[in-house]
C-alpha positions in Angstrom: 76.8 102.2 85.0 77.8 103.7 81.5 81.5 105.2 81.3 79.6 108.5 80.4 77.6 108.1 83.9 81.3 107.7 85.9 82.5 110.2 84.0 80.3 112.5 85.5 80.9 110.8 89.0 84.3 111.7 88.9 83.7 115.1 87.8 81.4 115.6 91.1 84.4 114.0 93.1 86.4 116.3 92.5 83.8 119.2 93.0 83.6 118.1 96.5 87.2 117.6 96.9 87.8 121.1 95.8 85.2 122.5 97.8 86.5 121.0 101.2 90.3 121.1 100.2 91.0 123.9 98.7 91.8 123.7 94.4 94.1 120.4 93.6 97.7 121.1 92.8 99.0 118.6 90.1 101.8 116.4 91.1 105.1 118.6 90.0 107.6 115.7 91.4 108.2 112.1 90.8 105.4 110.0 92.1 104.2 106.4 93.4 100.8 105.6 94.2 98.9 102.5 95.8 95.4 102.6 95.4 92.0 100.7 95.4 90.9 98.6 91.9 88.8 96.6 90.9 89.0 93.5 88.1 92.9 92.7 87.7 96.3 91.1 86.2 97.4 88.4 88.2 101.1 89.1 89.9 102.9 87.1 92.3 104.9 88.5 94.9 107.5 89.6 92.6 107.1 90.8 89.7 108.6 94.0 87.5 106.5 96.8 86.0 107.9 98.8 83.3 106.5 102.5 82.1 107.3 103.5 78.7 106.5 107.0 79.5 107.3 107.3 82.9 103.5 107.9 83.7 101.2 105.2 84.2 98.0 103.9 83.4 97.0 105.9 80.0 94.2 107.7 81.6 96.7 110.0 83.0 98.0 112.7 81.0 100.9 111.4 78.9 100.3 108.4 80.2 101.1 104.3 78.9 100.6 100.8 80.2 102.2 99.4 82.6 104.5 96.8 80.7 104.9 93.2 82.2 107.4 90.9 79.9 104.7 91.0 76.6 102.2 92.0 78.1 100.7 95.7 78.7 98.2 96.0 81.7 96.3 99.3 80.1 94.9 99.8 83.3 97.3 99.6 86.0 95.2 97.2 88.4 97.0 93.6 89.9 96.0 91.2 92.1 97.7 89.7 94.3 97.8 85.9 93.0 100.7 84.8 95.9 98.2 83.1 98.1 99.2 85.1 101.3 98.7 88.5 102.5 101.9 91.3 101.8 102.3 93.3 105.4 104.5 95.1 102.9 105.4 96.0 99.3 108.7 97.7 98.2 109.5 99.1 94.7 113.1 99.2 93.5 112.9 101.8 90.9 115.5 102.5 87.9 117.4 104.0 86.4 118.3 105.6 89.0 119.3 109.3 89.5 116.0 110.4 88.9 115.6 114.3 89.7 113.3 114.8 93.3 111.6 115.4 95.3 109.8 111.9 95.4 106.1 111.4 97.0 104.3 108.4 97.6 100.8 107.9 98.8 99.3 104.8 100.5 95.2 105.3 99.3 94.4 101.5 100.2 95.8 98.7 102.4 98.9 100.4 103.3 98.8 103.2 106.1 102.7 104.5 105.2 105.0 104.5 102.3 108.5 106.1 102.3 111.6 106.3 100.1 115.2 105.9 100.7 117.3 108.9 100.5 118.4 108.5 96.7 115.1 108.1 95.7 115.3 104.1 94.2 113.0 102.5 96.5 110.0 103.2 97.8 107.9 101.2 100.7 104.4 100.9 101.5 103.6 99.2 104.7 101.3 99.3 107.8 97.2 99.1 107.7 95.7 96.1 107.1 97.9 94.5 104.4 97.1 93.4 101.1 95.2 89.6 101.3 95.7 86.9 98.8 93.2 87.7 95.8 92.6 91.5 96.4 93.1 93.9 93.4 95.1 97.2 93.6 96.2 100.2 91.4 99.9 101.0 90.8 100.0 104.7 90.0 103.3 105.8 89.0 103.8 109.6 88.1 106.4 112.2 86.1 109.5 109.4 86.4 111.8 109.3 83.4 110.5 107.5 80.3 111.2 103.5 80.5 111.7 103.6 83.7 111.3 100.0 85.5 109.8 99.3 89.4 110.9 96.5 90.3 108.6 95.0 93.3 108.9 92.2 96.1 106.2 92.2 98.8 107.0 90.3 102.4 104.5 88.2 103.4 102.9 89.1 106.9 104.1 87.6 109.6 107.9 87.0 108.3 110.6 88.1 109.7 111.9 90.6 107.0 111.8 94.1 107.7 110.8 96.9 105.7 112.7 100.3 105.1 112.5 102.4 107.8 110.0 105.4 107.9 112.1 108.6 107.1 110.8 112.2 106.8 109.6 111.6 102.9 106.8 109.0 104.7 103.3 109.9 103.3 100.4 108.9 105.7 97.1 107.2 104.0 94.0 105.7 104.8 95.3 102.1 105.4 92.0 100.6 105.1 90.4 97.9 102.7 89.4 99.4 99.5 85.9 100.5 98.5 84.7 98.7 95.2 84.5 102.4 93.7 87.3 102.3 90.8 87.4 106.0 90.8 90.8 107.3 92.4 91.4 111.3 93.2 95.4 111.9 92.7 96.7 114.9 93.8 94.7 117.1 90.5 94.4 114.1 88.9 91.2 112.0 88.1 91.2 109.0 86.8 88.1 106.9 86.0 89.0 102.9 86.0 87.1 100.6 83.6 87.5 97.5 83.8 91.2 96.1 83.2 92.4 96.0 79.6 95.4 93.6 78.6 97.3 92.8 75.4 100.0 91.6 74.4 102.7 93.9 73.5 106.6 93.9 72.6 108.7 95.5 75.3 110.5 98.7 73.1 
């Protein structure tokens, strides 16, 4: 399929989303997003993400790369390269003091995500967990430029516990992803090619 030919998907995406949803509302608050992806950069199960902008991939509006060490990850999409499936995945986020409210949305393996009261982490848990090889998005949204998320996953089965659920929990599907790399985001589209990596000096 040529990117013209997905752009066109996405466009009746979001037709149909609007059609049985009402018109999308762009995200106004700070944002964090776990979706499905497809083709990845490999991450272990703990690893930091850093967003020049504060929005993240550069499809988005305003958007950048997520920054690993010298790397930028164009794309936003991982894998998860620890050999074992996450039941969970947390997301220490600074600096902190960021100005609220803070969403989060769990679009793929996850059924739950929820932030602690000051807003400087964020958990997804629940669903089916995220196996050993699978790829997902990291969406982040309208955080303060250069801000870092820092991220340890707990492998399933431990005995660690995640944050509790709190009223800021946001439900989602919680299911496997769909090899579609076409995500809907709240008014935002974003059509996923296939990753795109180079090497970059962290500024």
């Amino acid at each position: 399929m040529s990117l013209r030919s997905a752009a066109v998907g996405v466009t009746m995406v979001l037709a149909g989303l609007a059609s049985a949803h009402g018109a999308a509302r762009p995200a106004k608050d700070p944002q964090v997003i776990i979706a499905n992806g497809k083709g990845s950069f490999a991450v272990g199960s703990v690893f930091s993400v850093f967003s020049p902008t504060g929005t993240s991939p550069i499809s988005l509006p305003h958007g950048s790369p997520c920054v690993l060490g010298i790397f930028e990850v164009l794309d936003c999409v991982f894998t998860n390269a620890s050999g074992f499936k996450w039941s969970s995945l947390s997301f220490t986020i600074s600096p902190a003091n960021q100005i609220g409210p803070f969403t989060c949305l769990a679009l793929a393996y996850f059924s739950t995500c929820s932030f602690n009261e000051q807003g400087t982490q964020v958990v997804f848990s629940g669903g089916s967990g995220l196996g050993p090889g699978a790829d997902f998005l990291l969406v982040v949204l309208l955080w303060f430029p250069r801000t870092t998320f820092s991220a340890t996953a707990t492998r399933a089965n431990s005995s660690r516990t995640a944050l509790e659920p709190s009223a800021r929990s946001s439900p989602g599907p919680g299911s496997d992803p769909a090899p579609a790399a076409t995500v809907f985001l709240q008014g935002h589209a974003a059509f996923m090619p296939r990753p795109q990596t180079r090497g970059a000096a962290r500024v």
